[in-house]
SEMISE-715941 format. One record per residue: x, y, z of N, C-alpha, C, O, CB in turn; residue in three letters. Coordinates in steps of 0.001 Angstrom, whole numbers, padded with zeros to 6 digits, always signed. Glycine has a CB too. Example, Ala and Ser with C-alpha at 12.3 -4.5 7.8 and 13.67 -1.06 7.14 Angstrom:
residues 2
+013190-005690+007800+012300-004500+007800+013200-003300+007800+014236-003319+008465+011308-004473+009046ALA;+012850-002250+007080+013670-001060+007140+012900+000030+007870+013409+001138+008039+014084-000598+005725SER;
This chain:
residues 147
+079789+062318-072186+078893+061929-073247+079160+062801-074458+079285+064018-074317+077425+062034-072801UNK;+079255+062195-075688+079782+062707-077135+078603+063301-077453+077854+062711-076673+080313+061585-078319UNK;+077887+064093-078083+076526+064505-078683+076767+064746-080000+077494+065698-080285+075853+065738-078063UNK;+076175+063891-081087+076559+063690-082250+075939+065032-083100+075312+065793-082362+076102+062241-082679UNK;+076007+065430-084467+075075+065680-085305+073555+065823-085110+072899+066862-085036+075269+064896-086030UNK;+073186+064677-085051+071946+064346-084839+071218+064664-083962+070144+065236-084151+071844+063443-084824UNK;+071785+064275-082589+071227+064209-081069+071516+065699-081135+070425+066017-080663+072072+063131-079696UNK;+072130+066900-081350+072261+068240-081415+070896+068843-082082+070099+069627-081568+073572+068573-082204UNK;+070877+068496-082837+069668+068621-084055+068619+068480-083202+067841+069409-082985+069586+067424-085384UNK;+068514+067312-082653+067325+067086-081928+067177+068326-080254+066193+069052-080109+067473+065190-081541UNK;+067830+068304-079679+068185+069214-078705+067753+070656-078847+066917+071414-078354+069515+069166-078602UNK;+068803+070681-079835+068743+072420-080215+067375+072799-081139+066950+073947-081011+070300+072931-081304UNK;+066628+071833-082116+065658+072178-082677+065605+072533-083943+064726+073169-084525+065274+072879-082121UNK;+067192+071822-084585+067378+072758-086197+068239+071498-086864+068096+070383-086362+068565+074706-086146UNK;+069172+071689-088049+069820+071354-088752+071253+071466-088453+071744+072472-088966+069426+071804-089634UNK;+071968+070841-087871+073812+070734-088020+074317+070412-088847+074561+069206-088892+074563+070004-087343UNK;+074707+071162-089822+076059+070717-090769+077429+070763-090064+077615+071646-089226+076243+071751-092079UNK;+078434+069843-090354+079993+069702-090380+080625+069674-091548+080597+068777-092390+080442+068585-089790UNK;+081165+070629-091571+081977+070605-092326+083744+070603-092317+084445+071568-092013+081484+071375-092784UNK;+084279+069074-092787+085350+069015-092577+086764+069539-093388+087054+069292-094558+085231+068019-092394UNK;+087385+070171-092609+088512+070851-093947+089906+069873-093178+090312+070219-092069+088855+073358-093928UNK;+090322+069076-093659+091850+068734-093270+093146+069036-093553+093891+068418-094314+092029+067831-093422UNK;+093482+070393-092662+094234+071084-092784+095284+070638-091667+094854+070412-090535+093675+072281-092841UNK;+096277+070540-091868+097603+070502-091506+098267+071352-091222+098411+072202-092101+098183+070100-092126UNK;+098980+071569-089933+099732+073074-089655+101371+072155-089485+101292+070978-089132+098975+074237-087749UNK;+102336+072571-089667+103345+072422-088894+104432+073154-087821+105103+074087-088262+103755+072083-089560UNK;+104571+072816-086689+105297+073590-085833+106283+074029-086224+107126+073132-086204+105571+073135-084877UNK;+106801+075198-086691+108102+075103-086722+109176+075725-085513+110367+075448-085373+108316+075647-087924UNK;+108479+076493-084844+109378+076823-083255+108273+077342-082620+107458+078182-083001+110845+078087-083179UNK;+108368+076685-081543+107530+077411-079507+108502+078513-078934+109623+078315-078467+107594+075796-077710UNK;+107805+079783-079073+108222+080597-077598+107454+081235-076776+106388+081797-077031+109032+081574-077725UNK;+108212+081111-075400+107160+081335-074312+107574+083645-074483+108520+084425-074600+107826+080056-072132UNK;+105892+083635-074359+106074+085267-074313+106101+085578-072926+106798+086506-072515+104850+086173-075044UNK;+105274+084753-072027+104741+085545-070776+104504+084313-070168+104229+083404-070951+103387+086645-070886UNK;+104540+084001-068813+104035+083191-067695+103644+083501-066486+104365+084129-065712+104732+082462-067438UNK;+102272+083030-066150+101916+083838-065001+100987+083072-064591+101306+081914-064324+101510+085247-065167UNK;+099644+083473-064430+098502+082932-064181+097926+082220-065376+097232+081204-065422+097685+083890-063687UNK;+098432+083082-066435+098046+082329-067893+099783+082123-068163+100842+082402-067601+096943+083549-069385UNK;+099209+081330-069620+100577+081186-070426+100627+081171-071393+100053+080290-072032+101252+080365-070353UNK;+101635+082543-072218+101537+082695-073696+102045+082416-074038+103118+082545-073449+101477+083390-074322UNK;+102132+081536-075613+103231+081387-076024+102725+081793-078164+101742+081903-078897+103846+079592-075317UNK;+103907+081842-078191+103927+082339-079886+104587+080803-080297+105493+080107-079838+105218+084100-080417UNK;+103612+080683-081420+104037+079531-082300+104597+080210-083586+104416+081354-084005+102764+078477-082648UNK;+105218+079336-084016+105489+079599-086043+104907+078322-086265+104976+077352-085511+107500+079715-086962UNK;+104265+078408-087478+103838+077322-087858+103480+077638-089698+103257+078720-090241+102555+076912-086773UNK;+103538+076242-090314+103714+076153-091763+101946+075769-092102+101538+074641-091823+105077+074783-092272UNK;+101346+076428-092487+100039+075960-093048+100355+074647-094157+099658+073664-094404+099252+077352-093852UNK;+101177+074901-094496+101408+073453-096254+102660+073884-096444+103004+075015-096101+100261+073655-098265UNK;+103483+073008-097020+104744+073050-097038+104994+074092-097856+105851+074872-097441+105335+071913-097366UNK;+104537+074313-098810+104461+075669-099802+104819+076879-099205+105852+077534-099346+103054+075965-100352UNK;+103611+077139-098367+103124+078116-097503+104700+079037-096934+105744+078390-097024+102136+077217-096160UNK;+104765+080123-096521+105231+081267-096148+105187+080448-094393+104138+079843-094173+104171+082845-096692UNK;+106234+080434-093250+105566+080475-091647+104827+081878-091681+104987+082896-092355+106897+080444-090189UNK;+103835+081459-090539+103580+082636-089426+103383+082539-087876+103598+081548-087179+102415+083255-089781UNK;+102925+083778-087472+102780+083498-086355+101605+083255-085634+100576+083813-086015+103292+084174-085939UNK;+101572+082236-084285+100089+082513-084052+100711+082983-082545+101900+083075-082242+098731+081031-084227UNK;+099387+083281-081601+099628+083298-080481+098624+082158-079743+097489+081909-080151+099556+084682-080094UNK;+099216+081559-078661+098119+080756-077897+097969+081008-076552+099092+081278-076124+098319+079371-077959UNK;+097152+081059-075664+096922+080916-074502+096750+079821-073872+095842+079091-074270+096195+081459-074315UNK;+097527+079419-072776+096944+078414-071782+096620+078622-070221+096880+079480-069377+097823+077388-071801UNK;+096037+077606-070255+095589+078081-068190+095212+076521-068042+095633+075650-068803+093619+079609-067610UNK;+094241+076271-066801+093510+074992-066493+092445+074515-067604+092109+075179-068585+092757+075187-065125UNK;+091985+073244-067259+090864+072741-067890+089871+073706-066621+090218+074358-065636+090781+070738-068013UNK;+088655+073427-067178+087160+074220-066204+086216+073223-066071+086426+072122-066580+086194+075630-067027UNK;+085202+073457-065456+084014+072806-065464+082610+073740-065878+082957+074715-066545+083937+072211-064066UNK;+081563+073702-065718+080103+074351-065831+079397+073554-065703+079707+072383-065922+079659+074996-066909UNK;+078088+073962-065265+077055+073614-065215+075616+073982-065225+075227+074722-064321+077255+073264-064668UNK;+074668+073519-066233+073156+074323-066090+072846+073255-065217+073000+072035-065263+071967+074615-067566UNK;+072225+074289-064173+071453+073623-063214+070287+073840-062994+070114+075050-062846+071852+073680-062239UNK;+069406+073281-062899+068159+073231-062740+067611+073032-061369+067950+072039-060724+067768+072366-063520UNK;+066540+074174-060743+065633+073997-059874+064710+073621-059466+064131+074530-058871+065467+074352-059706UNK;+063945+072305-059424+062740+071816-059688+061765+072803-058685+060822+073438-059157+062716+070151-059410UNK;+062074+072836-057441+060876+073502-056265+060923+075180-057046+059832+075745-057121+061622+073486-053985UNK;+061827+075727-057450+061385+076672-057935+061014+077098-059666+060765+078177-060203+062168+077320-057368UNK;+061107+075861-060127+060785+075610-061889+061714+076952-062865+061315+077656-063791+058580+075880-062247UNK;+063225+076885-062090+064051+077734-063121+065610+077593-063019+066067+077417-061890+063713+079279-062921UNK;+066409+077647-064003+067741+077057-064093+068584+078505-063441+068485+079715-063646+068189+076490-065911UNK;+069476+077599-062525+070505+079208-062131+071289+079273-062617+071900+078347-063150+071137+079615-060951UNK;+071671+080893-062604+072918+081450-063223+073420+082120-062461+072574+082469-061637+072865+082139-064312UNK;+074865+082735-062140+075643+083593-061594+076108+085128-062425+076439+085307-063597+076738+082726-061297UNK;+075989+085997-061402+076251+086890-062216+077206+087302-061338+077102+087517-060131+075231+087761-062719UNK;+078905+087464-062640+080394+087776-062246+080882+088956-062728+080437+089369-063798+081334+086785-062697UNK;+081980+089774-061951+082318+090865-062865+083442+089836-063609+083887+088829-063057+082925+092494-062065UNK;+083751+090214-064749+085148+089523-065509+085338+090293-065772+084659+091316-065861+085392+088584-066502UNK;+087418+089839-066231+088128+091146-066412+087768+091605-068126+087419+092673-068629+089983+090893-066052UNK;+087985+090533-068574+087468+090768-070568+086542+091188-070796+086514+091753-071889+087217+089667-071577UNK;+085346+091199-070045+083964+092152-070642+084439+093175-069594+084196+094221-070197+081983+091461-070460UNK;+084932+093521-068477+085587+094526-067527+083519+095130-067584+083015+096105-068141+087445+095892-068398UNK;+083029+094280-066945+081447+094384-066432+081510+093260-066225+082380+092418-066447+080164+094841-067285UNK;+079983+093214-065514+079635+091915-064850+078836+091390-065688+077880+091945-066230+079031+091939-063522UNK;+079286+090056-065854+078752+088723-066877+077601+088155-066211+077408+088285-065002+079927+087381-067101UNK;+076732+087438-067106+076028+086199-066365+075747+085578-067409+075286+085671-068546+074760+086380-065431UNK;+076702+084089-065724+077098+082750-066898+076121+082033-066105+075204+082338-065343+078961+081892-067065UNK;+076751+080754-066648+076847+079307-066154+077437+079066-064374+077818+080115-063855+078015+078547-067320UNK;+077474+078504-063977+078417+078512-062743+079765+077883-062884+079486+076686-062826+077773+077810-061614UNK;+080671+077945-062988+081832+077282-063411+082950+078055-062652+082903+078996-061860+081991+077277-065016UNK;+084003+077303-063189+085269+077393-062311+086416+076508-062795+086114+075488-063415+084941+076978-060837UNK;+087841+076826-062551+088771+076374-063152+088894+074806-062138+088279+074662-061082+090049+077559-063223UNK;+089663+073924-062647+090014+072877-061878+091494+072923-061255+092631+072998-061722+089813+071721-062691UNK;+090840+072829-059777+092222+073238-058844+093360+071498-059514+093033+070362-059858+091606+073252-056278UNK;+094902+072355-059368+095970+070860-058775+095195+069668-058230+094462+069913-057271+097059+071262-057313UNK;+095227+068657-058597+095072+067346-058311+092980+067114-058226+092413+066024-058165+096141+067067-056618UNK;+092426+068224-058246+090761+067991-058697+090707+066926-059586+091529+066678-060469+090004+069284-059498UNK;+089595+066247-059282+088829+065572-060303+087741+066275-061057+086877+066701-060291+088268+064497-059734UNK;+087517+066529-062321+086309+067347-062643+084820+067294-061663+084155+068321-061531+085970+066871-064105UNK;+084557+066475-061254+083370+066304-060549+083532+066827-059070+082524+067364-058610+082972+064834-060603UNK;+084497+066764-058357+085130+067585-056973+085337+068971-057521+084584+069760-056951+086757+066932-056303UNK;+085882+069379-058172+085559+070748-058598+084446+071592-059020+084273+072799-058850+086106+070872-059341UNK;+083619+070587-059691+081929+071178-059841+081762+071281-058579+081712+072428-058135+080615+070199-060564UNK;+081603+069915-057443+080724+070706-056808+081422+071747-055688+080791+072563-055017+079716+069761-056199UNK;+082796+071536-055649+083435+072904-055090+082557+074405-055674+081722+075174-055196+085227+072938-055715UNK;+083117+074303-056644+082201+075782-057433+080718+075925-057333+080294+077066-057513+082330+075811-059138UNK;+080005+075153-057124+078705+075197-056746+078575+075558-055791+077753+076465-055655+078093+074333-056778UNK;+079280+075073-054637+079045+075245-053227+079008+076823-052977+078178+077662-052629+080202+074486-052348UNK;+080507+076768-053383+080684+078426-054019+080227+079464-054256+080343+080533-053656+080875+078613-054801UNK;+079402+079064-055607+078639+080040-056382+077607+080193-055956+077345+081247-055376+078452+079857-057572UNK;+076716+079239-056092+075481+079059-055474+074744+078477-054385+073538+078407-054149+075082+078753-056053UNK;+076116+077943-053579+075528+077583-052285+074731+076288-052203+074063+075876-051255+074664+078652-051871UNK;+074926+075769-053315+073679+074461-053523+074693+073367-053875+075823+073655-054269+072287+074689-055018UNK;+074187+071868-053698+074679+070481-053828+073931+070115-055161+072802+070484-055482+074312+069452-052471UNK;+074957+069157-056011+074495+069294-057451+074124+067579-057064+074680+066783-056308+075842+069882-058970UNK;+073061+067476-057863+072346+066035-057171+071550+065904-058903+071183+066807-059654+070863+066329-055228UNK;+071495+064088-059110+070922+063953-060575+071592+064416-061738+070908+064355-062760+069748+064587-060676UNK;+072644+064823-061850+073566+064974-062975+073533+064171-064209+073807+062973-064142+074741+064809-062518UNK;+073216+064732-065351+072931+063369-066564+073889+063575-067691+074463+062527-067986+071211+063348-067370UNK;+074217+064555-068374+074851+064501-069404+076016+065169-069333+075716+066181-068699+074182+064834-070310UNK;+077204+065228-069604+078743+065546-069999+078875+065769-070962+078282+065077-071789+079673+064773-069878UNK;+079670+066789-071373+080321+066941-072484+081762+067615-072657+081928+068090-071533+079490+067531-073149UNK;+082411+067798-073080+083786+068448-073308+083758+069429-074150+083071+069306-075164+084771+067608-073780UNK;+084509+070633-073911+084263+071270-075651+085716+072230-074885+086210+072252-073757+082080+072477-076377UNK;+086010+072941-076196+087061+073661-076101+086521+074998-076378+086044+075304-077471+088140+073207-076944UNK;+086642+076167-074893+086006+077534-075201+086108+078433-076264+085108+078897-076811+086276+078235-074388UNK;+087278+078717-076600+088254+079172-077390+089619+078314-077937+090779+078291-077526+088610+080211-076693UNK;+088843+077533-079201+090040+076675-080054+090847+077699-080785+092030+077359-080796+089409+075525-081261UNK;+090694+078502-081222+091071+079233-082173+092746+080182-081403+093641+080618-082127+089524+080232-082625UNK;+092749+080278-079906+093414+080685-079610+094054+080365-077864+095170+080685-077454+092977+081655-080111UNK;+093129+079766-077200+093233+079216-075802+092840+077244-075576+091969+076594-076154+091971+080303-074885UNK;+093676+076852-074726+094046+075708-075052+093108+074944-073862+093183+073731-073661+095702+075550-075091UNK;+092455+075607-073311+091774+075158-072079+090338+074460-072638+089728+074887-073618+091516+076533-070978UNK;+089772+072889-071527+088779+072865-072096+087936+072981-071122+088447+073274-070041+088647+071946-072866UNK;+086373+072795-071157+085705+072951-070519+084318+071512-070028+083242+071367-070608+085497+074142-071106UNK;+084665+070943-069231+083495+069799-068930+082313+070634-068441+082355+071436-067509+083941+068572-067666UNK;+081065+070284-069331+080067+070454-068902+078583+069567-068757+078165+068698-069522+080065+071317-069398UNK;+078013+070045-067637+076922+068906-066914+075852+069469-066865+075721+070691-066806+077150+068375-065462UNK;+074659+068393-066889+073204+069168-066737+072762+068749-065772+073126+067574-065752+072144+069055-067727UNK;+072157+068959-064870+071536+068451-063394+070829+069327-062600+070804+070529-062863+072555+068010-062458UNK;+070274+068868-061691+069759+069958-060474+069814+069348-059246+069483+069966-058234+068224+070501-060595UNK;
């Protein structure tokens, strides 16, 4: 499910502006820095033909899933609390998880649920897609609301 402008507005309780800039990059060479569990690679790329190249760096890995879940018998949404290596402390998220080889996003939720929280995700209503980190990681993330 897409969530427009509007329906955000309404949700979140405020005002969404977009603002669109149509900017154009061009590739001009891919190299791989590193491969592993992740995958780096350095782009060159031309902001406008004018423009000077530079460099960026990108990250890739899997698409993910998440989910707020909600408890009705106990009237409160769970969360997990993880050590991660980037805050190098323990986080508390969402429940989520990468999507294994050949997963369907929805077999992988409730893999990670089972997982995380030990619970079956039942009543699921809204989807969305978003990208965690556009600015530099290529992975996206499906997320669901349910209990």
């Amino acid at each position: 499910m897409e969530v427009s402008a509007a329906q955000a507005s309404v949700l979140w309780g405020g005002t969404i502006a977009c603002i669109v800039l149509r900017q154009q990059m061009e590739v001009l060479d891919t190299t791989d820095l590193y491969t592993g569990h992740l995958r780096v690679r350095r782009l060159t790329v031309r902001p406008a033909p004018t423009d000077a190249p530079r460099h960026l760096e990108v990250v890739s890995r899997r698409n993910a899933v998440a989910a707020l879940v909600y408890d009705p018998a106990a009237d409160t949404y769970l969360l997990v609390e993880q050590w991660r290596a980037g805050a190098q402390a323990p986080v508390v998220e969402l429940p989520a998880g990468v999507i294994d080889e050949g997963e369907t996003p929805e077999v992988a939720l409730r893999r990670e649920l089972r997982e995380e929280l030990g619970a079956e995700f039942v009543n699921d209503t809204a989807t969305t897609e978003i990208y965690t980190t556009p600015g530099f990681c290529t992975p996206r993330s499906r997320r669901r609301i349910g209990r």
